[in-house]
PDBQT receptor file of N, H, CA, C and O in Angstrom, charges set to zero:
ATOM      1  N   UNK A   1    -102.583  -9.199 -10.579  1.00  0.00    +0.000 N 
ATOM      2  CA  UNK A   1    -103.504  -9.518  -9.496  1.00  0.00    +0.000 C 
ATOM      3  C   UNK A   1    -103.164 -10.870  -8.872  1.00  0.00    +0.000 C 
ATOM      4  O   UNK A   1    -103.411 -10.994  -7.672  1.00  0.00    +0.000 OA
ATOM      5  N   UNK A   2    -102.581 -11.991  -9.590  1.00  0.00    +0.000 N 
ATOM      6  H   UNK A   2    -102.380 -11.891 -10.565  1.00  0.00    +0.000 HD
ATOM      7  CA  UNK A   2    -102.718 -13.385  -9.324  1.00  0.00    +0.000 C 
ATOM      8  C   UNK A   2    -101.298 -12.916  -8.210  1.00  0.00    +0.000 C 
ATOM      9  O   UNK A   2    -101.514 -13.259  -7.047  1.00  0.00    +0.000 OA
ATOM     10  N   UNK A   3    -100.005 -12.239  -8.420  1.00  0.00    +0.000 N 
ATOM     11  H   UNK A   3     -99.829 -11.961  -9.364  1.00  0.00    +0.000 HD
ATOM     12  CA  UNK A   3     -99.290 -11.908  -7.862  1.00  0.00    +0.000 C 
ATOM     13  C   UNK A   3     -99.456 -11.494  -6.541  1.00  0.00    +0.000 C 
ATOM     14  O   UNK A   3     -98.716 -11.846  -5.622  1.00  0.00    +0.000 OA
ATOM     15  N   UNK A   4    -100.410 -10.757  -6.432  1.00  0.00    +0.000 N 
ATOM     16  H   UNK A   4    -101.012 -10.471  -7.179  1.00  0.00    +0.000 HD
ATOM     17  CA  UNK A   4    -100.947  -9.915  -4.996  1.00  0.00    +0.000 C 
ATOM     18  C   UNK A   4    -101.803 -11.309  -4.765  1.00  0.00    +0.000 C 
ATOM     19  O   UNK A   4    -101.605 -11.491  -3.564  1.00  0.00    +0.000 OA
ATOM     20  N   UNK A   5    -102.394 -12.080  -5.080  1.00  0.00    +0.000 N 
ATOM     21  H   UNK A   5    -102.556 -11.932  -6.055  1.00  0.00    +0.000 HD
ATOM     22  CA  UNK A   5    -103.072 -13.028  -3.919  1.00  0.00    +0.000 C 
ATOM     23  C   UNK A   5    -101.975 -14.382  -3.940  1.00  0.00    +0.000 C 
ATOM     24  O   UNK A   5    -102.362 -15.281  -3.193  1.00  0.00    +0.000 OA
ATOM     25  N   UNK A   6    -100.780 -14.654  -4.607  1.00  0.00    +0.000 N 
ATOM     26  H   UNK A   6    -100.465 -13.924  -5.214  1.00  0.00    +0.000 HD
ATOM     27  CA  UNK A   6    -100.133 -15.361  -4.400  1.00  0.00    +0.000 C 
ATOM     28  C   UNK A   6     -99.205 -15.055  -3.389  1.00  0.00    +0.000 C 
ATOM     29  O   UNK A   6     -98.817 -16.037  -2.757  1.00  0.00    +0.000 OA
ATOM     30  N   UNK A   7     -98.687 -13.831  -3.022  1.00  0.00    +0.000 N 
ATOM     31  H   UNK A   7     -99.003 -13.033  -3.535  1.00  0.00    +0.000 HD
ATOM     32  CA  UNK A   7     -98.167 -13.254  -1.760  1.00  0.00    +0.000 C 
ATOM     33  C   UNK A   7     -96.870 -13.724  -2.031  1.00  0.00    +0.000 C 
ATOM     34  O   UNK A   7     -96.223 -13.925  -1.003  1.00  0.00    +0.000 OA
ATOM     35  N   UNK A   8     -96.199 -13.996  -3.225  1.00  0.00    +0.000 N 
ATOM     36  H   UNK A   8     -96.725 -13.833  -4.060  1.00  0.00    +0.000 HD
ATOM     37  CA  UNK A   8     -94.601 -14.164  -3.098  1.00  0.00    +0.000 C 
ATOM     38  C   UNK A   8     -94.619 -15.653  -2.520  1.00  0.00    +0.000 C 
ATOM     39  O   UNK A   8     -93.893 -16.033  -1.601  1.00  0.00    +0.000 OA
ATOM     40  N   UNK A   9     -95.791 -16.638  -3.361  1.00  0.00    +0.000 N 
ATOM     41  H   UNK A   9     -96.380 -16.329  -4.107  1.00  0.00    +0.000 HD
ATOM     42  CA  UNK A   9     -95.550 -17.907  -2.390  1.00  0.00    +0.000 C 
ATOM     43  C   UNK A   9     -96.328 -18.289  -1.130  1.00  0.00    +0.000 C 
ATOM     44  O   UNK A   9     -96.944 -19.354  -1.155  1.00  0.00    +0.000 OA
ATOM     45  N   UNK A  10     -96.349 -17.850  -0.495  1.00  0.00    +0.000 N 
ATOM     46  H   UNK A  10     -95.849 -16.985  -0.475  1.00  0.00    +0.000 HD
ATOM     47  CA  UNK A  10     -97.019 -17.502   1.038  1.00  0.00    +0.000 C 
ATOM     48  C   UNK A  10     -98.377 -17.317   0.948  1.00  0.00    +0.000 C 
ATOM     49  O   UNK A  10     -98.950 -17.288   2.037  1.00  0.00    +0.000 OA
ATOM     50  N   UNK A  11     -99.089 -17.177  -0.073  1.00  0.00    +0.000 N 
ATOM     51  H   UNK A  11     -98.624 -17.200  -0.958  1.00  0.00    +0.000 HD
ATOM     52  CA  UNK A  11    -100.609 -16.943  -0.261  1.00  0.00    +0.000 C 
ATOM     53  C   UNK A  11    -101.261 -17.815   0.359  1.00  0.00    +0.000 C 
ATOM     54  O   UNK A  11    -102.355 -17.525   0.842  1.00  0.00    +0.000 OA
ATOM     55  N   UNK A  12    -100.725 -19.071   0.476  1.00  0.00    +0.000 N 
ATOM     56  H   UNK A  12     -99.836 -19.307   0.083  1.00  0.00    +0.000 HD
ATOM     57  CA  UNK A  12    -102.258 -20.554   0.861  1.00  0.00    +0.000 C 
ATOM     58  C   UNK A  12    -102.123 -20.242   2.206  1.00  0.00    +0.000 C 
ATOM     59  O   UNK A  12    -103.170 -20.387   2.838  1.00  0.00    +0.000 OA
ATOM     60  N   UNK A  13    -100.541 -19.610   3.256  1.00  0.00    +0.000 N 
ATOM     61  H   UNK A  13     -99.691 -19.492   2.743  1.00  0.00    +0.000 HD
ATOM     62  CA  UNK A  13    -100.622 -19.546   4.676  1.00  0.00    +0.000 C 
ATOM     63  C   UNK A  13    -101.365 -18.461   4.697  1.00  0.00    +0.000 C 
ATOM     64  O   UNK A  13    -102.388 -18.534   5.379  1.00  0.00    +0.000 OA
ATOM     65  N   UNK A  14    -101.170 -17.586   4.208  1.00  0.00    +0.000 N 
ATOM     66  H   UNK A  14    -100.339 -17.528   3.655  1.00  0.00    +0.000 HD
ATOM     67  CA  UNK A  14    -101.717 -15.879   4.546  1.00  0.00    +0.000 C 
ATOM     68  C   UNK A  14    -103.164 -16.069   4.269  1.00  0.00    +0.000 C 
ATOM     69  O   UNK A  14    -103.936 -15.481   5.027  1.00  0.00    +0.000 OA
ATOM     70  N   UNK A  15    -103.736 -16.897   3.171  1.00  0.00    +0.000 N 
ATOM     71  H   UNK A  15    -103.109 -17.375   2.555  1.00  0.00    +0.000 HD
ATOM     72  CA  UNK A  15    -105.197 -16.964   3.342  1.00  0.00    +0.000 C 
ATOM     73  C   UNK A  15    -105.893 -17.550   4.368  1.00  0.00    +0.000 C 
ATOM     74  O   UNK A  15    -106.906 -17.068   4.876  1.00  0.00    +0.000 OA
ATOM     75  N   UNK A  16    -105.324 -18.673   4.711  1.00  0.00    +0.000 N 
ATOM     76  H   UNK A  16    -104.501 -19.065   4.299  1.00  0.00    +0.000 HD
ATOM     77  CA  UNK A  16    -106.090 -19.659   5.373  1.00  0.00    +0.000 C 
ATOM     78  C   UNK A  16    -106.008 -18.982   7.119  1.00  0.00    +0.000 C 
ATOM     79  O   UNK A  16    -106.895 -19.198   7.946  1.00  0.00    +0.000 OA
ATOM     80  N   UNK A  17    -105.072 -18.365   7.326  1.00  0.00    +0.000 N 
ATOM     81  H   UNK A  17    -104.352 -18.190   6.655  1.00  0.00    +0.000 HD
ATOM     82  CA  UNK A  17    -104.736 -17.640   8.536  1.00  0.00    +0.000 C 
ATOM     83  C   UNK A  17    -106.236 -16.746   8.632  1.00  0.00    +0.000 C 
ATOM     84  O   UNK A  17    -107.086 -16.694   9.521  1.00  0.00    +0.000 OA
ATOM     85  N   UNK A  18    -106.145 -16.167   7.463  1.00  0.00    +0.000 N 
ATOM     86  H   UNK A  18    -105.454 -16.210   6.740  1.00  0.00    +0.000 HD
ATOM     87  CA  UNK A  18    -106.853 -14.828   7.888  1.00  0.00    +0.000 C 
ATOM     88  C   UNK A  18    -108.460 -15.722   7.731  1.00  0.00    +0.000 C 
ATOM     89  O   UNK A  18    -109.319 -15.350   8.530  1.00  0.00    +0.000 OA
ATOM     90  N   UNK A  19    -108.788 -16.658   6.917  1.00  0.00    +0.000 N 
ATOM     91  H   UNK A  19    -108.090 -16.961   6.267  1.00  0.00    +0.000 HD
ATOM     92  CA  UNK A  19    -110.191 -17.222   6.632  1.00  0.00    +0.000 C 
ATOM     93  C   UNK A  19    -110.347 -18.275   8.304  1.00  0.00    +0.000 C 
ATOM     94  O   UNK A  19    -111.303 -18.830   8.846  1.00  0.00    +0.000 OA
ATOM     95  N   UNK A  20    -109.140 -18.165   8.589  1.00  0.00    +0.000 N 
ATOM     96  H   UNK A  20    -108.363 -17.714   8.149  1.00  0.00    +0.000 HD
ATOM     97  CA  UNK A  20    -109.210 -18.633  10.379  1.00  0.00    +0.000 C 
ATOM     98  C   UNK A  20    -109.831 -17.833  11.255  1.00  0.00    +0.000 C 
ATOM     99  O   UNK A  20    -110.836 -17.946  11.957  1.00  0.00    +0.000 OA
ATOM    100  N   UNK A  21    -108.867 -16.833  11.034  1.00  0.00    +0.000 N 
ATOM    101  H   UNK A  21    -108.051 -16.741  10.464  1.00  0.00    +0.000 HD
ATOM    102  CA  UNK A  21    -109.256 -15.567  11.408  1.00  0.00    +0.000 C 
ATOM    103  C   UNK A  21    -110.573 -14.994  12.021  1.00  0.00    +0.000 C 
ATOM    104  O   UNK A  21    -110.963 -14.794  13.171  1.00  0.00    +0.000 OA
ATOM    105  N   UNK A  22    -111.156 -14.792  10.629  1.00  0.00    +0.000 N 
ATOM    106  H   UNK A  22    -110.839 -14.954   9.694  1.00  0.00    +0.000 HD
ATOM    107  CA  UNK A  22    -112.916 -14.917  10.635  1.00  0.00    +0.000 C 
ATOM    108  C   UNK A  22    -113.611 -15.582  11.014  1.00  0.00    +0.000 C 
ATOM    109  O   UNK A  22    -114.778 -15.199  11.095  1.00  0.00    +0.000 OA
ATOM    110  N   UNK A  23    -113.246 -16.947  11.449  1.00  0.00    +0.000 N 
ATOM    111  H   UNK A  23    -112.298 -17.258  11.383  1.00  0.00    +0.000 HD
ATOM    112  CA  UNK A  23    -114.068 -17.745  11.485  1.00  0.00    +0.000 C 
ATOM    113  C   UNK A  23    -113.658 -17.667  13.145  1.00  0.00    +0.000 C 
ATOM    114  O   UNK A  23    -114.646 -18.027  13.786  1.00  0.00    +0.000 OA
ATOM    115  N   UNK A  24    -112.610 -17.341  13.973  1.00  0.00    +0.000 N 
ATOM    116  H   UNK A  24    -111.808 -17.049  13.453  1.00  0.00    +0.000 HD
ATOM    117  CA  UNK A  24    -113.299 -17.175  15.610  1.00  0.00    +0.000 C 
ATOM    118  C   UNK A  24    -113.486 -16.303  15.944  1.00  0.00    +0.000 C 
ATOM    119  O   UNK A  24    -113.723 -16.099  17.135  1.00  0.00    +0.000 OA
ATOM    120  N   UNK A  25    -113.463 -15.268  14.933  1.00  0.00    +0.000 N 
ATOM    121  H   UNK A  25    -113.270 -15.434  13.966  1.00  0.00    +0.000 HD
ATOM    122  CA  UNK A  25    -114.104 -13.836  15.370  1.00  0.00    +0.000 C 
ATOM    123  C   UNK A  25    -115.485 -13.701  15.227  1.00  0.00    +0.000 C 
ATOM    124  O   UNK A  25    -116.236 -12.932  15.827  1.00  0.00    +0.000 OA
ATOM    125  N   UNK A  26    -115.754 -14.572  14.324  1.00  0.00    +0.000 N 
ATOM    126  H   UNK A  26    -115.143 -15.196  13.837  1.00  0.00    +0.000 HD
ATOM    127  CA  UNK A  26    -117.239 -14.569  14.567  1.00  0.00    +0.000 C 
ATOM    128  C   UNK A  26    -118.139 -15.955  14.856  1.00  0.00    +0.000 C 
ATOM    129  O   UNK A  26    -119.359 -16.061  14.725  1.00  0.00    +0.000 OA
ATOM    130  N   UNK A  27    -117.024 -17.165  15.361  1.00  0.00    +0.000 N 
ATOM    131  H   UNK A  27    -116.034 -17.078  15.467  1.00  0.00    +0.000 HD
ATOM    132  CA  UNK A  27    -117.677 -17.651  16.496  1.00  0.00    +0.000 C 
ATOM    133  C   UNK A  27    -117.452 -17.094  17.766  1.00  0.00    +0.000 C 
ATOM    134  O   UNK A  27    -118.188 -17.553  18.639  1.00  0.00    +0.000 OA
ATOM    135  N   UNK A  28    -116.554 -16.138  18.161  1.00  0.00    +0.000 N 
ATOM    136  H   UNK A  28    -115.956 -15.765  17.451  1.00  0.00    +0.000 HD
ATOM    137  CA  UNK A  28    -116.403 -15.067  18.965  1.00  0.00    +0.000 C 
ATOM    138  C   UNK A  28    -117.426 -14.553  19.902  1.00  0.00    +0.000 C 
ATOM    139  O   UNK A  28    -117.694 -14.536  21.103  1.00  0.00    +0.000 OA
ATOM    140  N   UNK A  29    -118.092 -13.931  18.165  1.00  0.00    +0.000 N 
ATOM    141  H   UNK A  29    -117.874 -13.944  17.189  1.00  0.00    +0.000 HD
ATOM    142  CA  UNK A  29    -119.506 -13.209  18.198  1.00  0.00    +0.000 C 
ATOM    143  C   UNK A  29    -120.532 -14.073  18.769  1.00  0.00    +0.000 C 
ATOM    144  O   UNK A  29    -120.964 -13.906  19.910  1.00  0.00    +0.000 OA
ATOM    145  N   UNK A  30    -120.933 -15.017  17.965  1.00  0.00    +0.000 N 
ATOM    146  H   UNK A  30    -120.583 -15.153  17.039  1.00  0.00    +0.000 HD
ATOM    147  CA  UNK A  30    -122.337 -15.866  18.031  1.00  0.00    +0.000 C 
ATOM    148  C   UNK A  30    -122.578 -16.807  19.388  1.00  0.00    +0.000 C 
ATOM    149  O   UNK A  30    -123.665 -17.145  19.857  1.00  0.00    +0.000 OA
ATOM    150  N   UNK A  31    -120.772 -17.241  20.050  1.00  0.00    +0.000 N 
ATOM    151  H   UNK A  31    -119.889 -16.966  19.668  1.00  0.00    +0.000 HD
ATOM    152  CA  UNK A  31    -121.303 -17.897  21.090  1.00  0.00    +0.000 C 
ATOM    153  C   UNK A  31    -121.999 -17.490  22.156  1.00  0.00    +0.000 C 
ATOM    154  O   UNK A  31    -122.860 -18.190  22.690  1.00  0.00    +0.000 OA
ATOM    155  N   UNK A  32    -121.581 -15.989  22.654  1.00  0.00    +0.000 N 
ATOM    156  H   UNK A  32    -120.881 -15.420  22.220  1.00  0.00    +0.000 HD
ATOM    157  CA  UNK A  32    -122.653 -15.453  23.862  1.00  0.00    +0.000 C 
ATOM    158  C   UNK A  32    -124.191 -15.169  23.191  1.00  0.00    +0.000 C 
ATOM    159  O   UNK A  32    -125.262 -15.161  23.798  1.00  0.00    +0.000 OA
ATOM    160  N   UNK A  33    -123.979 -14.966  21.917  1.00  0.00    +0.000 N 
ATOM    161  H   UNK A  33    -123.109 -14.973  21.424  1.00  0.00    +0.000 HD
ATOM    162  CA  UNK A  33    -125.475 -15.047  22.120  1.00  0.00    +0.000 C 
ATOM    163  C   UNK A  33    -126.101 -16.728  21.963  1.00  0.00    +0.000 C 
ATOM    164  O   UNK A  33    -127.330 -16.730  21.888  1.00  0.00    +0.000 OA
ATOM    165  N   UNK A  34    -125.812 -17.361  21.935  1.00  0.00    +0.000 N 
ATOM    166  H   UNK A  34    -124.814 -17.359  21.996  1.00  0.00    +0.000 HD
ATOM    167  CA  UNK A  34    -126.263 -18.703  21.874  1.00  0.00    +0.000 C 
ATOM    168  C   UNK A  34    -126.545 -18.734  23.352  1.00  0.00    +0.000 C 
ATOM    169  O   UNK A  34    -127.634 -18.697  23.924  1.00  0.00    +0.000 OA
ATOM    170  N   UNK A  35    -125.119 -18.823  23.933  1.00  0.00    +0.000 N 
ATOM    171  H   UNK A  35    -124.234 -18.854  23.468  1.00  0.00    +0.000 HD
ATOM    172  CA  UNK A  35    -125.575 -19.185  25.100  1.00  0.00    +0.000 C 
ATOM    173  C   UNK A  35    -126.723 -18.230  26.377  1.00  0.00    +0.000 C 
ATOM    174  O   UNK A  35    -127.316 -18.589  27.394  1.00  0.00    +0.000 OA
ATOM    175  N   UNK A  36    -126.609 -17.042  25.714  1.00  0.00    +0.000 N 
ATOM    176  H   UNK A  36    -126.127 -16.750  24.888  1.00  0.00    +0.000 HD
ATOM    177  CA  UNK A  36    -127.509 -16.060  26.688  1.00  0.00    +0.000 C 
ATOM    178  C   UNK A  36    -129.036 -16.653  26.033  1.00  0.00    +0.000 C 
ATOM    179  O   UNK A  36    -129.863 -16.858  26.921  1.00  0.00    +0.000 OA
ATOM    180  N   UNK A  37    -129.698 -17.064  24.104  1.00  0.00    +0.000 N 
ATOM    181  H   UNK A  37    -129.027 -16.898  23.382  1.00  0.00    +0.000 HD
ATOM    182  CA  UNK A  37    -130.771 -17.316  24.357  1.00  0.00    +0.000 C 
ATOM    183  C   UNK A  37    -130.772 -18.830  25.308  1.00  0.00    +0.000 C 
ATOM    184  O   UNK A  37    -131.438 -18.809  26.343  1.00  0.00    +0.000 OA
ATOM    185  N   UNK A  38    -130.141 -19.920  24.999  1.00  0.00    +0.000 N 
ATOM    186  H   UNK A  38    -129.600 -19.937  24.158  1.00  0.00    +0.000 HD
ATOM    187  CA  UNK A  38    -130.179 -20.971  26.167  1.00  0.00    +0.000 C 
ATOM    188  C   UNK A  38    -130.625 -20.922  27.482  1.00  0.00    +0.000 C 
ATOM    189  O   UNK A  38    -131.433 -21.692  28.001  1.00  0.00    +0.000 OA
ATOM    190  N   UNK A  39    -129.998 -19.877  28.050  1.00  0.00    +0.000 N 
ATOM    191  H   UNK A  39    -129.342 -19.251  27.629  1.00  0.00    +0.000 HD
ATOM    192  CA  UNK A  39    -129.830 -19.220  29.250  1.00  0.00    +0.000 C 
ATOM    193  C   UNK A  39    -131.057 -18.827  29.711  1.00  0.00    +0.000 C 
ATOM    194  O   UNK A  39    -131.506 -19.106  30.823  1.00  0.00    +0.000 OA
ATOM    195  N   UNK A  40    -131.738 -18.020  28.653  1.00  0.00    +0.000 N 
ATOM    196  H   UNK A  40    -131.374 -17.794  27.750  1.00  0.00    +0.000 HD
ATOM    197  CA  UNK A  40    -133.049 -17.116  28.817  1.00  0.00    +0.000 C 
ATOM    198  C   UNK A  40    -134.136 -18.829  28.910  1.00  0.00    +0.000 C 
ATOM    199  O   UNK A  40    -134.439 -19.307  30.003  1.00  0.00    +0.000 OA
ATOM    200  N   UNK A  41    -134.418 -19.274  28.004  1.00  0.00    +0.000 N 
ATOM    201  H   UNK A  41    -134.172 -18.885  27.116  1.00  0.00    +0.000 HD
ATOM    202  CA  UNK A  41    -135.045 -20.446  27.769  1.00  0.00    +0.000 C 
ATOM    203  C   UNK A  41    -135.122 -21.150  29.095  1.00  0.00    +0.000 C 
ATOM    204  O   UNK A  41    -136.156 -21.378  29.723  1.00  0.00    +0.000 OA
ATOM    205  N   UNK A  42    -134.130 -21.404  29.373  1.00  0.00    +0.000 N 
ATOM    206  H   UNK A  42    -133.290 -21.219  28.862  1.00  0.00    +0.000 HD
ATOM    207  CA  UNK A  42    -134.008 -22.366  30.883  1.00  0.00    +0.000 C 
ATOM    208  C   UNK A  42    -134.834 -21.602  32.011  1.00  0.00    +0.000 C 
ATOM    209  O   UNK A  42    -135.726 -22.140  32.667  1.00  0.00    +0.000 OA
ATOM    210  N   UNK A  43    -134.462 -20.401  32.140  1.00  0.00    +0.000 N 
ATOM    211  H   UNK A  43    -133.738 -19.964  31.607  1.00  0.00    +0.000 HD
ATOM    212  CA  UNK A  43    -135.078 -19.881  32.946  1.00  0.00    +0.000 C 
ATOM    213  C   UNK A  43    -136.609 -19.461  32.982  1.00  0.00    +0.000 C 
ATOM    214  O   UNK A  43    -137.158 -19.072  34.012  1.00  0.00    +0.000 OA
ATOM    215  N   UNK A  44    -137.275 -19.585  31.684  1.00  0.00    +0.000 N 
ATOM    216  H   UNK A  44    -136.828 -19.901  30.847  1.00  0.00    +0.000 HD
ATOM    217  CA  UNK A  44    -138.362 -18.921  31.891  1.00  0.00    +0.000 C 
ATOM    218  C   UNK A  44    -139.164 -20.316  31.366  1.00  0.00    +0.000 C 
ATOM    219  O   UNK A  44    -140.070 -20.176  30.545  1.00  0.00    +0.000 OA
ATOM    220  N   UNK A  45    -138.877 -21.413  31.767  1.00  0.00    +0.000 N 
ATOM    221  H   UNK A  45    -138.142 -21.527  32.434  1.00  0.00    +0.000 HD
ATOM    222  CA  UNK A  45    -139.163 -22.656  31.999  1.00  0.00    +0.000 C 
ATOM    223  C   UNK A  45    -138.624 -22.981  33.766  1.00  0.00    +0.000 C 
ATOM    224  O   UNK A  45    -139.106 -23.932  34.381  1.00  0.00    +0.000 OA
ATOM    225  N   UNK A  46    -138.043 -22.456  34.122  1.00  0.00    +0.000 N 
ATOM    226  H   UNK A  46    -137.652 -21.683  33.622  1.00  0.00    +0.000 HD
ATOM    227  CA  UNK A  46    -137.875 -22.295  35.583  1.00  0.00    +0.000 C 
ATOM    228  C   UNK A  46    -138.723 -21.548  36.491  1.00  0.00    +0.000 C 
ATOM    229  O   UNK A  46    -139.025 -21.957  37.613  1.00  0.00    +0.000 OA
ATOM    230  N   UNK A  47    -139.123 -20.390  35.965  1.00  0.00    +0.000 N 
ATOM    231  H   UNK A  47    -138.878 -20.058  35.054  1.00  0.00    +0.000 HD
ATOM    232  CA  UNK A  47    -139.781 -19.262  35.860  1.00  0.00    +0.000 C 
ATOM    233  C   UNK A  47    -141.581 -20.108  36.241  1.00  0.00    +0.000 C 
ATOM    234  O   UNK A  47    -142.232 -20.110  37.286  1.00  0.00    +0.000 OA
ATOM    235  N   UNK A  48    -141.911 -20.788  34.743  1.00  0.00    +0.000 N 
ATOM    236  H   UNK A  48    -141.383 -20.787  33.895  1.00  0.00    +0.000 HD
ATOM    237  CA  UNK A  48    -143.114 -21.491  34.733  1.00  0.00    +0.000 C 
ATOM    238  C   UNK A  48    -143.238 -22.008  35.959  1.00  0.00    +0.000 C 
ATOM    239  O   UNK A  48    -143.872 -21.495  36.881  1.00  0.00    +0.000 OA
ATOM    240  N   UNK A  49    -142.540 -23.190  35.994  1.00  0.00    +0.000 N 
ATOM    241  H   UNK A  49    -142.025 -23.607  35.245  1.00  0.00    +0.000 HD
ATOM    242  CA  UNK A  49    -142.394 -24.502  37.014  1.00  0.00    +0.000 C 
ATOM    243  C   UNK A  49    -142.551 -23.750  38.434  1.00  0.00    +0.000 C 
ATOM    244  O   UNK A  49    -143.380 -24.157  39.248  1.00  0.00    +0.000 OA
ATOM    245  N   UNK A  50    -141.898 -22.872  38.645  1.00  0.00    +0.000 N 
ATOM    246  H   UNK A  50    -141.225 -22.541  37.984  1.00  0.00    +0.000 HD
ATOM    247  CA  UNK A  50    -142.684 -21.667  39.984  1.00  0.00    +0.000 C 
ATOM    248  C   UNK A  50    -143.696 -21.401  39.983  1.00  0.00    +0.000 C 
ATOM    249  O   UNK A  50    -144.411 -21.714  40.935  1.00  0.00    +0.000 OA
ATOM    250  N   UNK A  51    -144.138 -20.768  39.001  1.00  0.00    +0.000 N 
ATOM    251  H   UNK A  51    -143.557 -20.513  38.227  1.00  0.00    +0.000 HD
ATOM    252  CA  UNK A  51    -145.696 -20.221  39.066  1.00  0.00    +0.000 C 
ATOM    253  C   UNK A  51    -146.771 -21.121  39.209  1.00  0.00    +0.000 C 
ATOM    254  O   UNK A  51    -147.871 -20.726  39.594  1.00  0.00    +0.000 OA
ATOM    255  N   UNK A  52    -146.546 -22.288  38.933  1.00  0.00    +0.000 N 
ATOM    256  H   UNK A  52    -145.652 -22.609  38.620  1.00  0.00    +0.000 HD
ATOM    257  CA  UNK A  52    -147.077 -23.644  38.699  1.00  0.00    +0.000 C 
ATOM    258  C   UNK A  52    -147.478 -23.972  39.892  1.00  0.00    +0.000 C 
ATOM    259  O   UNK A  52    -148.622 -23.905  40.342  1.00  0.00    +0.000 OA
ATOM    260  N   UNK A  53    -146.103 -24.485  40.624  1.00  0.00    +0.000 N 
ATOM    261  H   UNK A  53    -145.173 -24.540  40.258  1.00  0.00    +0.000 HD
ATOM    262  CA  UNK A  53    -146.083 -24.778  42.002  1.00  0.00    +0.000 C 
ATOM    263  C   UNK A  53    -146.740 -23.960  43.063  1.00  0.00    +0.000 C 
ATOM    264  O   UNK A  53    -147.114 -24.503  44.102  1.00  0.00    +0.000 OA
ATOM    265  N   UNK A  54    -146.954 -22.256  42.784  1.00  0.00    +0.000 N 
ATOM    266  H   UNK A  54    -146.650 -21.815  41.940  1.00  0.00    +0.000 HD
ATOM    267  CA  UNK A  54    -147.016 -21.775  43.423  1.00  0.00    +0.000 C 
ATOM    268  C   UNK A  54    -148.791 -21.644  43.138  1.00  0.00    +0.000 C 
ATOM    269  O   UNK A  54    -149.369 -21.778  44.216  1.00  0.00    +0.000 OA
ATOM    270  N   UNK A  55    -149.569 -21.466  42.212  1.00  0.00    +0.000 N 
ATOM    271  H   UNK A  55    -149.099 -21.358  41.336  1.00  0.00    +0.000 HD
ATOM    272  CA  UNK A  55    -150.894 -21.622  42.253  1.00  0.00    +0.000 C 
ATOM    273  C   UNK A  55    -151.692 -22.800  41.917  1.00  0.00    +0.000 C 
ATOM    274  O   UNK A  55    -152.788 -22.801  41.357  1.00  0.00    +0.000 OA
ATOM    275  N   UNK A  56    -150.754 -24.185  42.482  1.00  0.00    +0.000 N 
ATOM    276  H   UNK A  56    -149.864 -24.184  42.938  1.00  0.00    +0.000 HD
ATOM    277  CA  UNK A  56    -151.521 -25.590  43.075  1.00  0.00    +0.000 C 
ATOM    278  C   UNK A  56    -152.031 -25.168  44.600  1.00  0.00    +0.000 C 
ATOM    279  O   UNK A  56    -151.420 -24.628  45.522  1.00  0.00    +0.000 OA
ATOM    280  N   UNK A  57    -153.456 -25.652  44.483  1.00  0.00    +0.000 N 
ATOM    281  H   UNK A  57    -153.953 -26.091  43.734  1.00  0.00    +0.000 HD
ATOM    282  CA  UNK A  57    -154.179 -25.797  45.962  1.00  0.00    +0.000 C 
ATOM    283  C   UNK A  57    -153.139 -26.961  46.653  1.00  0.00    +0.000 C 
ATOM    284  O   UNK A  57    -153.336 -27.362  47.801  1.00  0.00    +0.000 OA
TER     285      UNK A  57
């Protein structure tokens, strides 16, 4: 087993590649949704600030 994760030597590149890997595939993932709730937030604080304005005498 230690053989198969030592990779003939090459194990610390082949891991760290692939634990790279993962890690912008799933900041990949998470940034649109970050930025779509941001997105949503701003707006429905934009949203308010209208309605606001709009039922001052």
């Amino acid at each position: 087993m230690s053989d198969v994760l030592a990779m003939g030597g090459y194990g610390n590149y082949v891991w760290i590649s692939y634990a790279l890997f993962v890690f912008v595939l799933l900041l990949d993932a998470l940034v649109p949704l970050l930025y779509r709730r941001q997105l949503l937030i701003r707006l429905r604080g934009q949203f308010r600030r209208q309605q606001a304005r709009r039922n001052t005498p």
